[in-house]
C-alpha positions, -999 to 999 in steps of 0.1 A, spaced: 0 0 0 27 20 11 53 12 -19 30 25 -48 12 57 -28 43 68 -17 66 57 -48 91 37 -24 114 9 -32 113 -5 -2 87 -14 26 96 16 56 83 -5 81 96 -34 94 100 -56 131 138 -46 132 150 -19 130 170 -12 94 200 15 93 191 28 59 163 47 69 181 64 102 178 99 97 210 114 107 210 142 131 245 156 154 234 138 182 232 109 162 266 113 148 286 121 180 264 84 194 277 70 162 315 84 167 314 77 202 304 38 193 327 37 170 358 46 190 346 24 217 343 -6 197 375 0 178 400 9 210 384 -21 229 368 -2 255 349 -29 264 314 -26 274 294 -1 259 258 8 265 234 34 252 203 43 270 172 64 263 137 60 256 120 38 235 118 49 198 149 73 196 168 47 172 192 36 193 191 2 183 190 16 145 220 33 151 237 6 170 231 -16 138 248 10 118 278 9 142 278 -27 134 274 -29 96 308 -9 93 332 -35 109 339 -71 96 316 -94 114 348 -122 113 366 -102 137 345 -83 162 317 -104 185 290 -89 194 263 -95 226 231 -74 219 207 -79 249 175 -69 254 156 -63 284 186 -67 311 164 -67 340 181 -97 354 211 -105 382 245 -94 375 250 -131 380 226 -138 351 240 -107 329 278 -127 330 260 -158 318 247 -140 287 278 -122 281 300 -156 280 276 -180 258 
């Protein structure tokens, strides 16, 4: 319905979230940059918070597409309402 109304190529509206449709913004990019250099220094863990909707898991799939998914493992969880105990166990499956 969407696709011919609105002339797309692609459906906009999907169950996850896709990068190419992030619209870019400077808060956005300094998330982005700061992701980045996290990620490539080995800083660890890194977490963004905020409220639902604001594209952080958007942008943290953008992060993502740009490094070679060979060399860099990643552990997205959702909902980490559990123990610490519980949190370690999901971090070394």
């Amino acid at each position: 319905m969407y696709l011919n109304f609105y002339q797309l190529k692609r459906a906009p509206f999907n169950v996850t979230p896709d990068p190419e449709f992030l619209f870019w913004n400077p808060s956005y990019e300094e998330i982005l940059g700061t992701l980045m250099y996290g990620i490539q220094e080995r800083k660890g863990l890194v977490v963004i918070l905020g409220e639902v909707g604001l594209g952080k898991t958007t942008l943290l799939r953008s992060a993502l597409e740009r490094f070679d998914p060979q060399r860099l493992k990643v552990i997205h969880t959702f909902h980490a309402n559990g123990s610490f105990k519980e949190l370690l166990e999901i971090l070394y499956r």
